[in-house]
C-alpha positions as a Python dict, from the first residue, in 0.01 Angstrom:
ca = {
    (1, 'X'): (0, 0, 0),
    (2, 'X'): (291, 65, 273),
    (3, 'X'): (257, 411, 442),
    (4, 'X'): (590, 649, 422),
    (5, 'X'): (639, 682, 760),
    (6, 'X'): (920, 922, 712),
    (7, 'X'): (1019, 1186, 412),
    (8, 'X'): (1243, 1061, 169),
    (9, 'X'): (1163, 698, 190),
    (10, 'X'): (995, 732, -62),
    (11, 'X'): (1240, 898, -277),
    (12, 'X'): (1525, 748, -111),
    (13, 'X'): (1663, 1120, -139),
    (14, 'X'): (1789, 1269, 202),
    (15, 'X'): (1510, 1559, 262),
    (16, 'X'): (1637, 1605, 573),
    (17, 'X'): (1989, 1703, 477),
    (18, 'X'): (1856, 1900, 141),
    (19, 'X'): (1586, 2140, 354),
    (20, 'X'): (1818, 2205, 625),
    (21, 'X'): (2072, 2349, 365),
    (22, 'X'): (1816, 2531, 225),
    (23, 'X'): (1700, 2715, 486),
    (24, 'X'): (2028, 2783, 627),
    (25, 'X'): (2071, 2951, 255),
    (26, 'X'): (1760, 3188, 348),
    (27, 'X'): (1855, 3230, 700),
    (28, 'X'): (2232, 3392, 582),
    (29, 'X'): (2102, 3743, 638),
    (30, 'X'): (2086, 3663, 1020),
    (31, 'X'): (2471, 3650, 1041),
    (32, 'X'): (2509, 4027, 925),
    (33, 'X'): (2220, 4096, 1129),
    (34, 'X'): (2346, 4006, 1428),
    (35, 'X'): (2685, 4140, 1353),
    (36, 'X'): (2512, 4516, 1298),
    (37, 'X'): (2296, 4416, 1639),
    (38, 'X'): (2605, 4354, 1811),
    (39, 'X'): (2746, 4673, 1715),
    (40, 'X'): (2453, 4820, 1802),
    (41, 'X'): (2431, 4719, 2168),
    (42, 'X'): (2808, 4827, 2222),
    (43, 'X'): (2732, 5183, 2079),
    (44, 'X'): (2454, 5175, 2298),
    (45, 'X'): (2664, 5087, 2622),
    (46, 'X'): (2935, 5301, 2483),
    (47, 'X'): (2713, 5590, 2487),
    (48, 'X'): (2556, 5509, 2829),
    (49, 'X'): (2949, 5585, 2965),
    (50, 'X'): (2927, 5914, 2751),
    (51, 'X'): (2569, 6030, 2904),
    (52, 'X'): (2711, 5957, 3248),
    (53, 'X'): (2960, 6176, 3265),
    (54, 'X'): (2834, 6432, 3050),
    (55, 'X'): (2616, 6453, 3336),
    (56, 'X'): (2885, 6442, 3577),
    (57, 'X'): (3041, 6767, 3391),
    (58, 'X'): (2763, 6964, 3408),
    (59, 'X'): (2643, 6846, 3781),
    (60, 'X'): (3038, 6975, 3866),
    (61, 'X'): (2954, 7269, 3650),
    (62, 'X'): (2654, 7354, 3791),
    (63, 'X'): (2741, 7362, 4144),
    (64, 'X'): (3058, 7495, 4100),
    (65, 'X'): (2857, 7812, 3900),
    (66, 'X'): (2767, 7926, 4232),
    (67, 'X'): (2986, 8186, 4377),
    (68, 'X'): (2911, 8101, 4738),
    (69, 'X'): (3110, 7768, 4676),
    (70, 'X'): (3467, 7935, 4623),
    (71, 'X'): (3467, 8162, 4949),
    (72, 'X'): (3587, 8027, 5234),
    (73, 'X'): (3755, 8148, 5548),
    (74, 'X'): (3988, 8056, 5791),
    (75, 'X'): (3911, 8187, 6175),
    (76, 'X'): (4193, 8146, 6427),
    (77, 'X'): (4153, 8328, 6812),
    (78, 'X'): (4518, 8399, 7030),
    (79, 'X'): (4344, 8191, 7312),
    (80, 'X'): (4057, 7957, 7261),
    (81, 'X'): (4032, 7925, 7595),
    (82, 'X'): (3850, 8248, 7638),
    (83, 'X'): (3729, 8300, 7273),
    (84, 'X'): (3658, 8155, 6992),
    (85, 'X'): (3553, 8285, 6626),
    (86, 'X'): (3425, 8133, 6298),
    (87, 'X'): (3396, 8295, 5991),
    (88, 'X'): (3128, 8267, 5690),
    (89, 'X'): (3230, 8316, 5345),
    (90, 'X'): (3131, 8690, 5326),
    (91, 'X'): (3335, 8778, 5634),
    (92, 'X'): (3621, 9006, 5493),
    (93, 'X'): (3986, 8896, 5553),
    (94, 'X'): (4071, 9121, 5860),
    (95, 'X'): (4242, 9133, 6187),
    (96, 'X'): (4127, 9308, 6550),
    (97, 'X'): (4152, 9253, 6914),
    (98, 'X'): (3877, 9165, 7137),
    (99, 'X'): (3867, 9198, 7498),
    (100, 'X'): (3620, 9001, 7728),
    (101, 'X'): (3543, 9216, 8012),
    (102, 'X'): (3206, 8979, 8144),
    (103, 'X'): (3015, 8706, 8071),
    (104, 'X'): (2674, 8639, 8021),
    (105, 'X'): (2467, 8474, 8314),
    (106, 'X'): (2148, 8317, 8430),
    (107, 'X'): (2010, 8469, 8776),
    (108, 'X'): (2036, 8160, 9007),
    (109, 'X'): (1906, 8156, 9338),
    (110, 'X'): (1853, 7898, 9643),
    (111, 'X'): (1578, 7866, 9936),
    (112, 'X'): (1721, 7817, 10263),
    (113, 'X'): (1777, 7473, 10410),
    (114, 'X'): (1495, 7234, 10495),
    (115, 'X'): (1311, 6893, 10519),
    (116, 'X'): (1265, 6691, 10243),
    (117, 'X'): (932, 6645, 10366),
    (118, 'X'): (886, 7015, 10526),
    (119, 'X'): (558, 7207, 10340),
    (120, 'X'): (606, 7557, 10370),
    (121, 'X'): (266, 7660, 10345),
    (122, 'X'): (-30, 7764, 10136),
    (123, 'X'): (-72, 8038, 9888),
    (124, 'X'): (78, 8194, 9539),
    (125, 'X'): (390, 8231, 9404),
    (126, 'X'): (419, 8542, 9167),
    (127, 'X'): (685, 8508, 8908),
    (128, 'X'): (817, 8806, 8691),
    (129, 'X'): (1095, 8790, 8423),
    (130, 'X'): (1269, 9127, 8438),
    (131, 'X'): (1645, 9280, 8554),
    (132, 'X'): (1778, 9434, 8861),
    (133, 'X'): (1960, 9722, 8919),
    (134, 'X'): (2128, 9946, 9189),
    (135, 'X'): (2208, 9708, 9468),
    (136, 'X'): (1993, 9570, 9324),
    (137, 'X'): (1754, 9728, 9474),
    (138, 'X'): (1542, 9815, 9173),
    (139, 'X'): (1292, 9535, 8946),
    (140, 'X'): (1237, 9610, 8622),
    (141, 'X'): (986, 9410, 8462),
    (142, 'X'): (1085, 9266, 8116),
    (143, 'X'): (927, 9416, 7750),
    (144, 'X'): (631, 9197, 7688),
    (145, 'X'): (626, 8982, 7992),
    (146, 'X'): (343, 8928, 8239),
    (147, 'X'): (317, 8755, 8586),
    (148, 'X'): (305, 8423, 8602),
    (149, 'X'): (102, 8282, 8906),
    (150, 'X'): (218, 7916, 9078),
    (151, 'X'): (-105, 7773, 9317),
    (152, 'X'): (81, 7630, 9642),
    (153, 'X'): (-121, 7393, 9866),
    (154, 'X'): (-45, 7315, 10225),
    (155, 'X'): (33, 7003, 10147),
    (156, 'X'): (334, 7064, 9867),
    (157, 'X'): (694, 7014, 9934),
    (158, 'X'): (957, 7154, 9809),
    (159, 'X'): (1003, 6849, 9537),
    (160, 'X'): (593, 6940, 9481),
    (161, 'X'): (657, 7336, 9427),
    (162, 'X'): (912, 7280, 9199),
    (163, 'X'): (705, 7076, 8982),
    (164, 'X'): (457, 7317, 8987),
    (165, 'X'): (669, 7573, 8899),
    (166, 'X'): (836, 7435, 8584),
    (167, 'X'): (512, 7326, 8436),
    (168, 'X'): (387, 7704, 8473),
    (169, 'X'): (673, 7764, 8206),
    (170, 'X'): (746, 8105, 8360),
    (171, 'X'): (1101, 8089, 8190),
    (172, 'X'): (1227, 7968, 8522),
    (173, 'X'): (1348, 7658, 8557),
    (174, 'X'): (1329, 7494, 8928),
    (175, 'X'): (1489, 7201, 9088),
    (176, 'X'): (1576, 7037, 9428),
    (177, 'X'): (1906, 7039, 9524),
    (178, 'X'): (1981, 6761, 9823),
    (179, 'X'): (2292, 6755, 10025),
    (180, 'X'): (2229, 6453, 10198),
    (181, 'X'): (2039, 6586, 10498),
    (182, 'X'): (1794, 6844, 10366),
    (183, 'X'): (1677, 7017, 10070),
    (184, 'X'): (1688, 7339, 9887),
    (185, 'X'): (1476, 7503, 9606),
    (186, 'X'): (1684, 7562, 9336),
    (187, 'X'): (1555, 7842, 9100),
    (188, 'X'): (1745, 7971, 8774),
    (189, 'X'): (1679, 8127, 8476),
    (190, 'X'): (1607, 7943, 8123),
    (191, 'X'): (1794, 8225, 7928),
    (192, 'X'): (2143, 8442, 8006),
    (193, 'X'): (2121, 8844, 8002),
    (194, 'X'): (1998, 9107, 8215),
    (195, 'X'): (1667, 9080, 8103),
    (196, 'X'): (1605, 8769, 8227),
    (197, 'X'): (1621, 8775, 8552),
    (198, 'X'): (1345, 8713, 8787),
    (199, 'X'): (1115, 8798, 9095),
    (200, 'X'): (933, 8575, 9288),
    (201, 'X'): (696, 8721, 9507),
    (202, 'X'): (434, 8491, 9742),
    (203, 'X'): (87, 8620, 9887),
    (204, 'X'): (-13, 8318, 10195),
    (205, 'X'): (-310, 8198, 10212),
    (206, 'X'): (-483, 8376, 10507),
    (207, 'X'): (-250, 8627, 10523),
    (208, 'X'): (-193, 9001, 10389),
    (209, 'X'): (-150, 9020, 9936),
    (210, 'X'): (223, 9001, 9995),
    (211, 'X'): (429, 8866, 10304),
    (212, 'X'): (830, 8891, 10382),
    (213, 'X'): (826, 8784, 10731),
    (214, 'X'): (1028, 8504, 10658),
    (215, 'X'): (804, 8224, 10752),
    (216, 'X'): (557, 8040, 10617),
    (217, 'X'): (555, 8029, 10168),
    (218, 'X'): (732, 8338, 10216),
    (219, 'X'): (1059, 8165, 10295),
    (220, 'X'): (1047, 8078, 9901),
    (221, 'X'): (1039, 8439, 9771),
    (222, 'X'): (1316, 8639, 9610),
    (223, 'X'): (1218, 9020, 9590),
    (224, 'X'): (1531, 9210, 9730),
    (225, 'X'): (1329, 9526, 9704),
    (226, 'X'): (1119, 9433, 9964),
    (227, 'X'): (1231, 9395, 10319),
    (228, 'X'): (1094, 9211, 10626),
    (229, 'X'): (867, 9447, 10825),
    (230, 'X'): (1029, 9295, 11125),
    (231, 'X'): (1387, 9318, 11099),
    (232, 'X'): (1405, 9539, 10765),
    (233, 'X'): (1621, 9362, 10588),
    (234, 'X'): (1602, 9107, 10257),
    (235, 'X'): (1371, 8782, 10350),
    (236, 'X'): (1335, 8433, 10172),
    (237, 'X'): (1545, 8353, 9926),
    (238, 'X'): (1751, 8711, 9935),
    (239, 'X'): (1840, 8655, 10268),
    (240, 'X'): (2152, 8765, 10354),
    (241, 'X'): (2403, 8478, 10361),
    (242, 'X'): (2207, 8260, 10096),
    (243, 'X'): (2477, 8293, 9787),
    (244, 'X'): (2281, 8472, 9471),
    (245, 'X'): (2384, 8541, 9113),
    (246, 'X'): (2232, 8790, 8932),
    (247, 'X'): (2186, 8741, 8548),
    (248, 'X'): (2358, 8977, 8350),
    (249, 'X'): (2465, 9022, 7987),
    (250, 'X'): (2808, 9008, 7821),
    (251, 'X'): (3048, 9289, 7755),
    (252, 'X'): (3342, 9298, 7544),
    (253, 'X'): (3499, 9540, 7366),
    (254, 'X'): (3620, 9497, 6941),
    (255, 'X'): (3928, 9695, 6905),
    (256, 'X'): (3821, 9897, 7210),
    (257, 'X'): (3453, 9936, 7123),
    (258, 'X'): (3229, 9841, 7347),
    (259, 'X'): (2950, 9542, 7299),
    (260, 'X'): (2711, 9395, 7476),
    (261, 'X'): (2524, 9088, 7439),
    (262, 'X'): (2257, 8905, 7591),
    (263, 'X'): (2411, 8586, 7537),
    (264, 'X'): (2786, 8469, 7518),
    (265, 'X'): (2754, 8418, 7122),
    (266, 'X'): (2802, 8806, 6936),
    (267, 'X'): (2688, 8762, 6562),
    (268, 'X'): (2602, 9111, 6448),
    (269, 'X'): (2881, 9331, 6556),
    (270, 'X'): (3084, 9177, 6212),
    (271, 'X'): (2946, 9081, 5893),
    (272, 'X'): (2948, 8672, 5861),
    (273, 'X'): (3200, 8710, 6158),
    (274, 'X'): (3069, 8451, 6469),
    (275, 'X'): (3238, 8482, 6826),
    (276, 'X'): (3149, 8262, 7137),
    (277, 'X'): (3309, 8423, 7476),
    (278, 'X'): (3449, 8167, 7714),
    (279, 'X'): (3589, 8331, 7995),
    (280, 'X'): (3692, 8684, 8064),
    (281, 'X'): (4000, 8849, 7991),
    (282, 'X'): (3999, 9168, 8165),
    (283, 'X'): (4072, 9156, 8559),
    (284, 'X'): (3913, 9307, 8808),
    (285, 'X'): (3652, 9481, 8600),
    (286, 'X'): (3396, 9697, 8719),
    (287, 'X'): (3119, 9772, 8469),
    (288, 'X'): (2969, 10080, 8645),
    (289, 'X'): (3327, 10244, 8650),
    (290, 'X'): (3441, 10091, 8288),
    (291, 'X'): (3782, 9994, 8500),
    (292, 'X'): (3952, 9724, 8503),
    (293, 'X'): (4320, 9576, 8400),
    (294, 'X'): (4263, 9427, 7984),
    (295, 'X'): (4451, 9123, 7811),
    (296, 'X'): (4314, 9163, 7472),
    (297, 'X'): (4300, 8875, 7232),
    (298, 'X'): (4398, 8804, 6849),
    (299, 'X'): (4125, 8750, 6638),
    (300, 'X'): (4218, 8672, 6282),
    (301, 'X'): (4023, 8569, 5958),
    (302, 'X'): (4141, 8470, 5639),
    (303, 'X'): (4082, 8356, 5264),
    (304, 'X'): (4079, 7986, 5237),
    (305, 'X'): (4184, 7877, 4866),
    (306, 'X'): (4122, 7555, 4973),
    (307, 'X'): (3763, 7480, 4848),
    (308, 'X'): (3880, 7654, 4491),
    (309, 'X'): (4126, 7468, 4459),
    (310, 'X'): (3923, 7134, 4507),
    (311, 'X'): (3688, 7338, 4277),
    (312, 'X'): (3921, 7373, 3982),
    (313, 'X'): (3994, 6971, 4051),
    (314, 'X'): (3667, 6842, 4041),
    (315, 'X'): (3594, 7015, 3681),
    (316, 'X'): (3946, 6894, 3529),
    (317, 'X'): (3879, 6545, 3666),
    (318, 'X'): (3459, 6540, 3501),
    (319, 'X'): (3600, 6726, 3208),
    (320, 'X'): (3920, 6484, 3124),
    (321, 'X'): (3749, 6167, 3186),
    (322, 'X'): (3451, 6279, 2957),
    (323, 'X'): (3679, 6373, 2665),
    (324, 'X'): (3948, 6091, 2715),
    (325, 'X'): (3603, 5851, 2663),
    (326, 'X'): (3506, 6059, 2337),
    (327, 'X'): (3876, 6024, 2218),
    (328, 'X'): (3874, 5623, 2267),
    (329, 'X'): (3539, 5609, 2082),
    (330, 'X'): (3625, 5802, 1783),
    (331, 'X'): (4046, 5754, 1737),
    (332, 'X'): (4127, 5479, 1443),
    (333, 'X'): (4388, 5246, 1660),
    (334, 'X'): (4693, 5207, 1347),
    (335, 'X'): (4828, 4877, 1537),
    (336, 'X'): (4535, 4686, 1571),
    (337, 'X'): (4400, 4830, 1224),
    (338, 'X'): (4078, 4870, 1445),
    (339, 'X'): (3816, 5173, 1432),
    (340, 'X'): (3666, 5317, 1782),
    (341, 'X'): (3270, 5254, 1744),
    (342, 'X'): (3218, 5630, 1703),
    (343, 'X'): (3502, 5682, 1407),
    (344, 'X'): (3331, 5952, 1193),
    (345, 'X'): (3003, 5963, 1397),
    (346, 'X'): (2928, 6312, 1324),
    (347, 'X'): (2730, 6335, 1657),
    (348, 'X'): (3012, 6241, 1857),
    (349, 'X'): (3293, 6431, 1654),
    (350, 'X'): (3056, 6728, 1664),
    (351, 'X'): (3022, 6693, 2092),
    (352, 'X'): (3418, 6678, 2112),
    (353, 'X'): (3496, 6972, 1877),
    (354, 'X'): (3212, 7156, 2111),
    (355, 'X'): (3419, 7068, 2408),
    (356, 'X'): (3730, 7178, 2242),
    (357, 'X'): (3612, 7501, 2146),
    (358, 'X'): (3464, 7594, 2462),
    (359, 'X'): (3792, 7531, 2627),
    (360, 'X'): (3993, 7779, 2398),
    (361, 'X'): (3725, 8029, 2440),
    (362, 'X'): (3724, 8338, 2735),
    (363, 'X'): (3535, 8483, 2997),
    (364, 'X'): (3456, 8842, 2981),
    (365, 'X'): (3500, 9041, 3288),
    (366, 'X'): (3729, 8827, 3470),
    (367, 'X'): (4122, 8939, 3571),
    (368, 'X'): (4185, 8618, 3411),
    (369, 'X'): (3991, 8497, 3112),
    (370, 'X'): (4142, 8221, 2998),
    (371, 'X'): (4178, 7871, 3167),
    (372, 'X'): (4582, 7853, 3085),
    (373, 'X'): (4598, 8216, 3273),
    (374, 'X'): (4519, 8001, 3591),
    (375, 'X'): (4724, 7713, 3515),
    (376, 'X'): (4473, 7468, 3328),
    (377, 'X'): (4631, 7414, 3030),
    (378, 'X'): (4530, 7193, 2731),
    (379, 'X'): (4731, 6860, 2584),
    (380, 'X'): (4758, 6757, 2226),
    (381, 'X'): (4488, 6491, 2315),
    (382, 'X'): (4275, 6748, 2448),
    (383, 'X'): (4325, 6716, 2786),
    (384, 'X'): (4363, 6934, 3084),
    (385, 'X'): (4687, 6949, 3316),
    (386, 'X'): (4712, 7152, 3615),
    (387, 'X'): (4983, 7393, 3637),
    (388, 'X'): (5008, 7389, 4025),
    (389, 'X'): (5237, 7698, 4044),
    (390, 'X'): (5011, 7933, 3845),
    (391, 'X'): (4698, 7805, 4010),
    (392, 'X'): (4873, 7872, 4355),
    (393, 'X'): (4958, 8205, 4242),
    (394, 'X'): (4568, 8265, 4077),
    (395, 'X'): (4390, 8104, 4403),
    (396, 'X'): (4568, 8321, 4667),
    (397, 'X'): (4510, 8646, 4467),
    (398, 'X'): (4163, 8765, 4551),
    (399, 'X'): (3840, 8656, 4354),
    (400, 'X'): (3990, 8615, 3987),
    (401, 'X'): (3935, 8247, 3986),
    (402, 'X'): (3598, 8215, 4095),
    (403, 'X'): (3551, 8485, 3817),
    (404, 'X'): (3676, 8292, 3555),
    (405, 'X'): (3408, 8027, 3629),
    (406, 'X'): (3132, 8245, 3746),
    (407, 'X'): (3118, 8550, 3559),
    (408, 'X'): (2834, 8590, 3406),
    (409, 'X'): (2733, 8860, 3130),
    (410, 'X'): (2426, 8718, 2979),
    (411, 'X'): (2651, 8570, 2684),
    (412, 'X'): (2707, 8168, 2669),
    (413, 'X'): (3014, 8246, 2495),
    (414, 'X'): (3170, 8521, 2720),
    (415, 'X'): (3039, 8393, 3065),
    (416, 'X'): (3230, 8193, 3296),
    (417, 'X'): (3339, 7858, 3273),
    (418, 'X'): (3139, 7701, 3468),
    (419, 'X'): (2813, 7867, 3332),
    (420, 'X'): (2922, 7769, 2977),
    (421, 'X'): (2981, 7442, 3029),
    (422, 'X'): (2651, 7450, 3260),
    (423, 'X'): (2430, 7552, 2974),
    (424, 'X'): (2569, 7315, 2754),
    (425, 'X'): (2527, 7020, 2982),
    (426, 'X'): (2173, 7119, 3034),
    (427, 'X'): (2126, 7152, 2644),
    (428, 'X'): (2269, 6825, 2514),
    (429, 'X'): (2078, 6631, 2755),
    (430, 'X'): (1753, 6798, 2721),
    (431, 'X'): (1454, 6697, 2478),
    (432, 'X'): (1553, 6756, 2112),
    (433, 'X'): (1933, 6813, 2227),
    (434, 'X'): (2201, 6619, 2065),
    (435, 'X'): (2287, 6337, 2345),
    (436, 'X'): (1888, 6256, 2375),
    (437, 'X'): (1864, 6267, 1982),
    (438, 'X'): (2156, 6036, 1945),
    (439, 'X'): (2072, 5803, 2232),
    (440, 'X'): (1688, 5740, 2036),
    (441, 'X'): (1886, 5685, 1716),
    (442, 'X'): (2082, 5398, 1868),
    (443, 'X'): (1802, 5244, 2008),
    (444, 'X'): (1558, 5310, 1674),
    (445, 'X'): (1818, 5107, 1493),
    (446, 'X'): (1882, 4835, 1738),
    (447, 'X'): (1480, 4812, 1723),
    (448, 'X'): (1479, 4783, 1325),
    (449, 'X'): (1788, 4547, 1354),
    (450, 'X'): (1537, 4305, 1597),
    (451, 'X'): (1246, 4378, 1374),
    (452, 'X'): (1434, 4249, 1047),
    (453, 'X'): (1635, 3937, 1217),
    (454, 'X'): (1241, 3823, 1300),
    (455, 'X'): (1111, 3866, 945),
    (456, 'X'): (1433, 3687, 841),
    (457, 'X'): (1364, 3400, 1092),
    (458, 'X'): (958, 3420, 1003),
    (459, 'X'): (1009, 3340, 590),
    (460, 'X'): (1254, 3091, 657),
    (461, 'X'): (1012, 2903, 868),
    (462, 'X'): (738, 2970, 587),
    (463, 'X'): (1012, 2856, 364),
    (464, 'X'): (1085, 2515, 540),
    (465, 'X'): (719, 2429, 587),
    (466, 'X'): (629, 2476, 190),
    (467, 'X'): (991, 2263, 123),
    (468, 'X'): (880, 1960, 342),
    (469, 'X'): (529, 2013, 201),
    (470, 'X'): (672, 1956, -156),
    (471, 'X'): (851, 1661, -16),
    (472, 'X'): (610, 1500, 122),
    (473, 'X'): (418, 1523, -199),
    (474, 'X'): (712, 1385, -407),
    (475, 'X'): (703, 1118, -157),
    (476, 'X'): (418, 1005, -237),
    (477, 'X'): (408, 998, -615),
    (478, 'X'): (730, 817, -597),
    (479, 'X'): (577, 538, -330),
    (480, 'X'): (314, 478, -641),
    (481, 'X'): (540, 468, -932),
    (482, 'X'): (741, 202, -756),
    (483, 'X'): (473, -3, -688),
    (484, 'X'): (318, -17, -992),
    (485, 'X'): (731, -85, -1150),
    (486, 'X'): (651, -373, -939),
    (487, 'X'): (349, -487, -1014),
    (488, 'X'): (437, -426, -1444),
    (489, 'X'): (793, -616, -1342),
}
């Protein structure tokens, strides 16, 4: 007998043709399926935009919530060149004069000449951080400081001492100052003010505890109180004709009261309020006798609308795109005879009548409670538009806008703007709240939609296999009834 190498041959029917058809019959579900899938998905992307920037309205709501973020002020100073002034955001709008009478300085002071390979001696340098007075004739060591001892050997020069002296970290800084012949030890306090000045004292090796005899180490101290036993008079570094600045702190005066600072930077004298002295302003002052001829300065600060304006901005801009988005997805379009993928979604509807009602509510406590009293005022789509005019007016007039947004009185419904919309951002997007809910509906039903197009696909294939089976049996019985046609022919 002749094997069927092929199903139908046997039958002469076309099996082929017939099963295909049939399972294309059991696989018609698929077509809805992936209809619903594909509506599915674009919900699903749709409500990826919505997420976004619900999350961009309540990140602008939430820093905006702050009250810190609407003050600003504007500093100006009559002459930079001698002062300038910056303001922080609880500085109060106000005007004064200031007067720089003296700056703040470091206490600098120079060795005489020398060799660049000259080594003054053996023996200890005594530092002491402290100010000077009355000539100055007078030391006053510094609250809480202590000598600080600097080992000379006979073999250091002046490039060697001042290395020395700088790693002792004695809060005097040393260098060597070359003018093309010779040397000289440079010495000079880390810090400005009074209090910083400094003594340097030297005991020689060999010699008496302390020595001023200008020779030797000693031609490297700086202790004006002390004189030369020989000649009386100031040795080493405070020798008459070697130039000297004494450190000393700054004094100025705020509308004619008196401050002084140990630095050139005064922070306290003014709430939020920061000044840094340039150069003097008064001539010819003299700070024993208080005298001298004054050229006082402007100072001014100001309120600075501008970051409350870009405030206001930022929420219209997260707020408007986030609505015109809801709008698109839930708005039946009467041209095109075409639904948005949200039409009727009560989740959605229910987030946009939220919105809505929020924006037509007040804040308690505020001179203005409404959003259209400052100018934002709501479209027949449900939109904001800026009223620039009343905004202007609202911005320049004290604290009432950052009210409106930042009130807050314990109440979702009566606080400020920005808390209410704050709270609700936080609320939809947390666990259980309507965005998360939503977003685990779309994908549960995309899920189901997979699972199902998969059973569909599964039974057909269960379907084909027991059709070709049948077949193939049919085949065969027909392959023997023809022969045996033949063999009764």
């Amino acid at each position: 007998m002749a094997t069927i190498s092929s199903v139908g041959i046997g039958s002469g029917l076309d099996v082929n043709s017939i099963v295909s058809q049939l399972v294309a019959l059991e696989k018609q579900p698929l077509k809805i399926l992936a209809v619903q899938a594909t509506n599915v998905q674009a919900q699903i992307s749709s409500f990826g935009d919505i997420q976004s920037q619900f999350a961009t309205l309540t990140d602008v709501a939430t820093r905006i919530s702050d009250a810190s973020v609407w003050a600003a002020r504007n500093a100006s100073s009559s002459n930079t060149s001698a002062a300038t002034i910056t303001a922080a955001s609880t500085a109060v709008a106000s005007t004064f004069s200031l007067d720089v009478d003296q700056l703040a300085t470091k206490q600098s002071v120079a060795s005489a000449a020398m060799s660049s390979v000259t080594t003054p001696g053996a023996g200890t340098l005594t530092l002491r951080l402290g100010s000077w007075s009355t000539g100055p004739t007078a030391f006053t060591p510094a609250t809480g400081s202590a000598d600080v001892a600097v080992t000379v050997a006979g073999t250091d020069t002046i490039a060697m001492i001042a290395a020395n002296i700088n790693s002792a970290n004695a809060g005097v800084t040393a260098s060597v100052f070359n003018d093309g012949t010779n040397v000289r030890l440079l010495l000079q306090s880390k810090t400005t003010g009074a209090a910083a000045g400094f003594r340097m004292t030297v005991a020689e090796s060999g010699g008496p505890p302390t020595n001023n005899d200008n020779a030797g180490l000693s031609r490297l101290a700086f202790d004006p109180a002390t004189n030369d036993p020989l000649t009386s008079l100031p040795s080493g570094m405070a020798t008459a004709g070697i130039p000297v600045q004494y450190a000393q702190d700054a004094r100025a005066r705020i509308n004619g009261l008196a401050v002084i600072s140990a630095t050139n930077t005064l922070t306290n004298n003014l709430p939020g309020v920061t000044i840094n002295l340039v150069a003097t302003t008064t001539t010819n002052y003299n700070a024993t006798a208080d005298t001298g001829t004054r050229s006082p300065l402007a100072m001014a600060i100001s309120e600075d609308v501008t970051p409350a304006v870009k405030n206001v901005n930022d929420f219209v801009t997260a707020y408007n795109a986030l609505n015109k988005t809801l709008s698109d997805l839930t708005k039946y379009n009467a041209a095109t005879k075409t639904a948005g993928l949200f039409q009727g979604d009560s989740t959605i509807v229910g987030m946009q009548n939220v919105l809505r009602s929020m924006l037509g509510s007040s804040s308690l406590g505020a001179t203005s409670q409404h959003l259209s009293d400052v100018g934002l005022e709501r479209q027949l789509d449900g939109s904001l538009t800026i009223n620039t005019a009343k905004l202007s007016i609202a911005a320049n007039n004290g604290t009432g806008l950052q009210q409106l947004f930042t009130n807050n009185n314990g109440d979702p419904m009566t606080n400020g703007f920005a808390l209410k919309f704050k709270t609700l951002g936080q609320g939809v997007a947390a666990s259980g709240g309507s965005v998360t809910n939503k977003a685990a509906v779309l994908q549960k039903a995309l899920d189901s939609n997979t699972a199902a197009q998969t059973k569909v696909n599964d039974a057909a294939t269960l379907f084909e296999a027991r059709l070709r089976a049948r077949y193939s049996a049919l085949d065969a019985q027909m392959a023997q009834l023809n022969a045996l046609n033949s063999y009764v022919t």
